[in-house]
N, C-alpha and C positions, 0 to 999 in steps of 0.2 A: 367565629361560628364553626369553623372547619374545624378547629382542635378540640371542639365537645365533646364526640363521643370519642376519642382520644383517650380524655382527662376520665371518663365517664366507667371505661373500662382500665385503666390505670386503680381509678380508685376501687373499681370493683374486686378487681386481686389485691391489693390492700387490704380491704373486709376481707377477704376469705382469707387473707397468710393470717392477719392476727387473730381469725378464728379457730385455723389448726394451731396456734400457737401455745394455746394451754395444751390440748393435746397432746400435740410432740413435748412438750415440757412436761404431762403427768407422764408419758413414755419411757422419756430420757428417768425420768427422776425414779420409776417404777425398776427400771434396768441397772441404774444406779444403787439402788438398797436391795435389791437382789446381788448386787455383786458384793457390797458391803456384808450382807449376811455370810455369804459364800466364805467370804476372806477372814471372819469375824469366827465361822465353824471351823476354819485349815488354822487357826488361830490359835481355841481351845483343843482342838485334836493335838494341835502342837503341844499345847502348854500341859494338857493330860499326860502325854506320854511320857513328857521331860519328867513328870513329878513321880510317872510308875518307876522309870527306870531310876530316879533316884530312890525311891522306897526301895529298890531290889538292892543296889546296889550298899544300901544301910542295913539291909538283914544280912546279905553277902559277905561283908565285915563283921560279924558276929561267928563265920564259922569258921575253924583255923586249920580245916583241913579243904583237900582239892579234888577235882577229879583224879588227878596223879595219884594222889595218896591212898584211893581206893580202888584201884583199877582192877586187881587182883580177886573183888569181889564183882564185878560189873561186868555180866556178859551182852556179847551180840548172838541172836538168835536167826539163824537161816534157813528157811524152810525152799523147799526144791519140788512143786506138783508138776502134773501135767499143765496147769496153767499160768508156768513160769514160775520165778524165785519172788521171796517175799522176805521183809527184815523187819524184827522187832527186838524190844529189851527184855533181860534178865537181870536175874542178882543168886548170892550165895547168900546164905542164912542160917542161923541152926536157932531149931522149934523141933520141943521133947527131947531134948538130949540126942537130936541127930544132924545133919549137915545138909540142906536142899537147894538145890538151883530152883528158883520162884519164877513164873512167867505170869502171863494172865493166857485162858486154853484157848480163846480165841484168836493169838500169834500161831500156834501150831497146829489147831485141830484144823484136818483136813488135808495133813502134807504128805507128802512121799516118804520122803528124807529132810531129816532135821540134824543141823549140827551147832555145838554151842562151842564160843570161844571168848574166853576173860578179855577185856581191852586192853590188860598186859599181855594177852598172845599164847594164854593156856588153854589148848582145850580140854573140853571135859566130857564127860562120857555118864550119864546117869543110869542106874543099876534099878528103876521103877518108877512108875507114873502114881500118883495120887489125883484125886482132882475134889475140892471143894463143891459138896452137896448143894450150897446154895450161892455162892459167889465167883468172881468169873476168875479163878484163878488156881494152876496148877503147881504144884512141885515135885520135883525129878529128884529122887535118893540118890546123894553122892557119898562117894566113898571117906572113911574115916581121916581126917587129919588137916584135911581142907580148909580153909580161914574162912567164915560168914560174917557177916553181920549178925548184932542183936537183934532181937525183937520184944518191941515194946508197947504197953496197953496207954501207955502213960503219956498221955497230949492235952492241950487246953487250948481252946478260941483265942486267936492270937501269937499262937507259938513259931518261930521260924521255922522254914523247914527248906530241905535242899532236895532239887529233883534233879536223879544223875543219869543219863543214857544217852540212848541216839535220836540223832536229830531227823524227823520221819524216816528213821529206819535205816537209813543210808548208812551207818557205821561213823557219823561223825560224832565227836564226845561234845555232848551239852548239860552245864550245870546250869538250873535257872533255881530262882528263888523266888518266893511266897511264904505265905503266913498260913494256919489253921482258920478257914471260915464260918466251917459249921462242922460237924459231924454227929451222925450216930452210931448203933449198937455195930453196923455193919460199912457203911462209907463213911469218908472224911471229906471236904467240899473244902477243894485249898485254890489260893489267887495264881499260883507260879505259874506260869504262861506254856505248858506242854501241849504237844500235837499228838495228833494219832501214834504218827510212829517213836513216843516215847513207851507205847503200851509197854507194859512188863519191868520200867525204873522202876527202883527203889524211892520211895519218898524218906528221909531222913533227916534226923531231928540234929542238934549241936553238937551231940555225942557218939555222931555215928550211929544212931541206933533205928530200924528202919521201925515206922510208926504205921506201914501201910505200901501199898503199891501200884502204881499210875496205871489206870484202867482208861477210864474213857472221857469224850469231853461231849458236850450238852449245849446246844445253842439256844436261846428263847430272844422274843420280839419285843422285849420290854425295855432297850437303850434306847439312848436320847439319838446314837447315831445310828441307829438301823437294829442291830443282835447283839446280844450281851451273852457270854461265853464263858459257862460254868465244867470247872474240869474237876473229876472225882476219882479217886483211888478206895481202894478197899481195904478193907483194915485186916491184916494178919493171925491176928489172934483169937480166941473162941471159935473157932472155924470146925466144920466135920468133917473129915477126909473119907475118901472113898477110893481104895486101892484098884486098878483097871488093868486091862488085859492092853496095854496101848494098839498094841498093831492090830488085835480085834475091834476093841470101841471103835478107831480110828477108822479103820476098815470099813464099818459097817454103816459110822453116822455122820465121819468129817467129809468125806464126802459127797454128801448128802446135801451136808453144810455150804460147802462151797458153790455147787452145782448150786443149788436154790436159791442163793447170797446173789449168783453170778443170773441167774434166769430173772431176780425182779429187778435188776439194773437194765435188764438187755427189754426187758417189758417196760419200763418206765421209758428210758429212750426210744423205742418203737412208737411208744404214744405219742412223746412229743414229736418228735418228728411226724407224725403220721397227722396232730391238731395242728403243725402250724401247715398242713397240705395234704387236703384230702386226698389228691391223686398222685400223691409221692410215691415209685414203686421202694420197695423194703429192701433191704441189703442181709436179711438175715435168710438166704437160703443155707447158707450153711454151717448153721446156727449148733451147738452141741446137741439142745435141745432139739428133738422128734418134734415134738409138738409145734415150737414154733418154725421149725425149719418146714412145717404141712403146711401151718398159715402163711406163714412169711411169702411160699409158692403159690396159692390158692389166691392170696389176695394179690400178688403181683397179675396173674392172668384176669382177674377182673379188673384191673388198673390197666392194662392193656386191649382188654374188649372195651370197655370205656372209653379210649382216646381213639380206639377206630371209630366208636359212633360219631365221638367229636368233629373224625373226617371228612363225613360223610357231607358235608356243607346243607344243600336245599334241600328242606322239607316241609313236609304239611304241619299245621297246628295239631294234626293226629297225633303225626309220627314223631313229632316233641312232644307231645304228653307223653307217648308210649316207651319214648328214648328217656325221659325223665322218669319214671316208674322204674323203669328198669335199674337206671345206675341208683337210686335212690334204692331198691331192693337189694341190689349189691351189695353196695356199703353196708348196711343193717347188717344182712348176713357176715360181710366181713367181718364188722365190731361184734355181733353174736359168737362167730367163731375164736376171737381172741376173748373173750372174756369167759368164754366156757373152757378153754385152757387156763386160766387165773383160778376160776373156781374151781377146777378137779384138782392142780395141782395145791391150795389152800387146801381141802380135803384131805388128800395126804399129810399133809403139813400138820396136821389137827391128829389126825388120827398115829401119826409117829412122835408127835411129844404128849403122848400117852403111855413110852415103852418105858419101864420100871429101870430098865438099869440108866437111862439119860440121868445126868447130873440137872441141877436146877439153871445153870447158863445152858447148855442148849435144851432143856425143855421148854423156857422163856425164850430164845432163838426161834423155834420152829414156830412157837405161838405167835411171834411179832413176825414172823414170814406170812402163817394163815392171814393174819387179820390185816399183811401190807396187799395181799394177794386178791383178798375181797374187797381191797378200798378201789384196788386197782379196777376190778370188776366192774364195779358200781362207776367208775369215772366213765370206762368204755362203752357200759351201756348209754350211759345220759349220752355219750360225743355220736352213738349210733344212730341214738332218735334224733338225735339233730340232723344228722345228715337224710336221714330218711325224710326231711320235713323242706330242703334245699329245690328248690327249681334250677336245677343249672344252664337248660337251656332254654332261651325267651326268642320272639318273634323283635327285632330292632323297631 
């Protein structure tokens, strides 16, 4: 009789272990095909890559010349602003019976001093600027005698092709390989794996002959593993050129260029920082920009009246609603005030890719600055009414 409730409670944990027992086993088993997924995705990423780099490696073989063998046409491009040194690609070329170092104008537009040098270690010295009325890409008239590349209309879906330059800029030589994807009247949409700082290669076909030149790369949301990553170059040929005053255009719009480039980065990071912590003080007092270097100060001392209230410990149910009102009108005003700097500077923005002498890249520049400027706007508003709608301090 004594060892009853003994047995009674023995068996009762019995019942309850084999009733967690499915549980921790759908657990285990649920943990288990998650990792199997996991190992099964590091699996096909594996087994994907091995198969790109052999397709590279089988067009690779098809072409019987080398970076070496072209270096003579393959420049590095160094630009020197007030906001540091920047590296992109070039090439040599002859189009209409003349000789051109080819870039794309968003490598240069903007700089102080620019200097080009062959990756055999020649420099060159170009005698005028050209720049293409609707595509993103310049050429510098060089002098008579100089060895370029051909230029060619002549490509088809599927065709190999060689991308030659530096590797993000940095001056290291990278030959990668890819095929023709798509193209039309004005881009070519090729697989070869280039970064940014390939802007300004030569795209080139079996015969040395350049079909185009490595502009920009395009991410979209439609791979199986996250972003699938389309790189485009523009095509050389039927193009309109526009002869420029360099050190005037450059003067008056590059910039322009940069400053704006550089102002909706420094706006996009102030936001985020600023969403994940309402009462983050800002780090941009001394900012290039006026504008936000006023806000950046304005909202730091409301972020500092703020945490005095916060000090002030006991108070009445008043003087928290009153102390709530207040930071809650703050904030408003602060996001009001940052978003009416977005919106004037988009204004300008709008109303200066309307000057007659901009080429079609940066009047498309300044347009995709307005409409990043206004998106920006519209975010700061909505993150202001929310704040304005926060109780941040309660009675325990």
């Amino acid at each position: 009789m004594e060892n009853r409730p003994l047995i009674s409670v023995l068996n009762l944990l019995c019942i309850l272990l084999l009733a967690c027992m499915p549980l921790i086993a759908e657990e285990e088993e649920e943990a288990e095909d998650a990792e199997q997924t996991a190992e099964q995705e590091k699996l096909e990423k594996k087994e994907a890559m091995a198969k790109r780099r052999a397709a590279e490696q089988e067009i690779k073989s098809q072409f019987k010349y080398t970076f070496n063998d072209i270096s003579k046409k393959l420049v590095t491009v160094t630009c020197d602003s007030r906001r540091g040194r920047s590296f992109g690609s070039g090439f040599v070329a002859t189009l209409d019976g003349k000789t051109y170092l080819f870039t794309n104008q968003h490598v240069i537009i903007g700089a102080d001093q620019i200097s080009f040098k062959t990756a055999y270690g020649d420099t060159l010295r170009p005698r005028g600027v050209e720049l293409s009325t609707t595509r993103d890409i310049a050429r510098l008239l060089l002098a008579d005698g100089i060895e370029g590349f051909e230029i060619t209309r002549q490509m088809s879906i599927g065709a190999p092709l060689g991308v030659f330059g530096n590797s993000a800029g940095g001056g290291v030589a990278t030959e990668l390989y890819g095929k023709v994807t798509s193209m039309s009247s004005e881009i070519i949409d090729v697989s070869a794996d280039f970064v940014s700082g390939n802007s300004g290669s030569p795209v080139l076909d079996l015969e040395q002959k350049a079909i185009g030149i490595a502009s920009y790369v395009q991410w979209s949301i439609d791979d199986k593993y996250g972003s699938k990553t389309r790189r485009f170059c523009y095509r050389l040929t039927d193009n309109q050129w526009k002869s420029v005053n360099w050190k005037k255009y450059n003067g008056k719009y590059g910039r322009l260029y940069l400053e704006n480039k550089q102002l909706i980065n420094s706006i996009v990071e102030i936001f985020d920082t600023w969403y994940d912590d309402p009462f983050r003080r800002m780090t941009a007092d001394t900012h290039p920009d006026s504008n936000i270097r006023k806000w950046s100060i304005e909202h730091n001392r409301i972020i500092n009246r703020i945490m005095r209230l916060s000090d002030k410990g006991v108070a009445s149910e008043h003087q928290l609603n009153n102390t709530n009102e207040r930071i809650q009108q703050d904030l408003v005003d602060s996001a009001d005030a940052l978003s009416a700097v977005c919106r004037s500077r988009a204004r300008q923005m709008r109303m200066l890719s309307t000057q007659r002498e901009l080429t079609g890249f940066l009047r498309e520049e300044f347009e995709k600055f307005a409409d990043q400027l206004n998106s920006a706007a519209i975010r700061i508003d909505r993150y202001g009414k929310k704040l304005g709608t926060v109780k941040y301090f309660r009675f325990k």
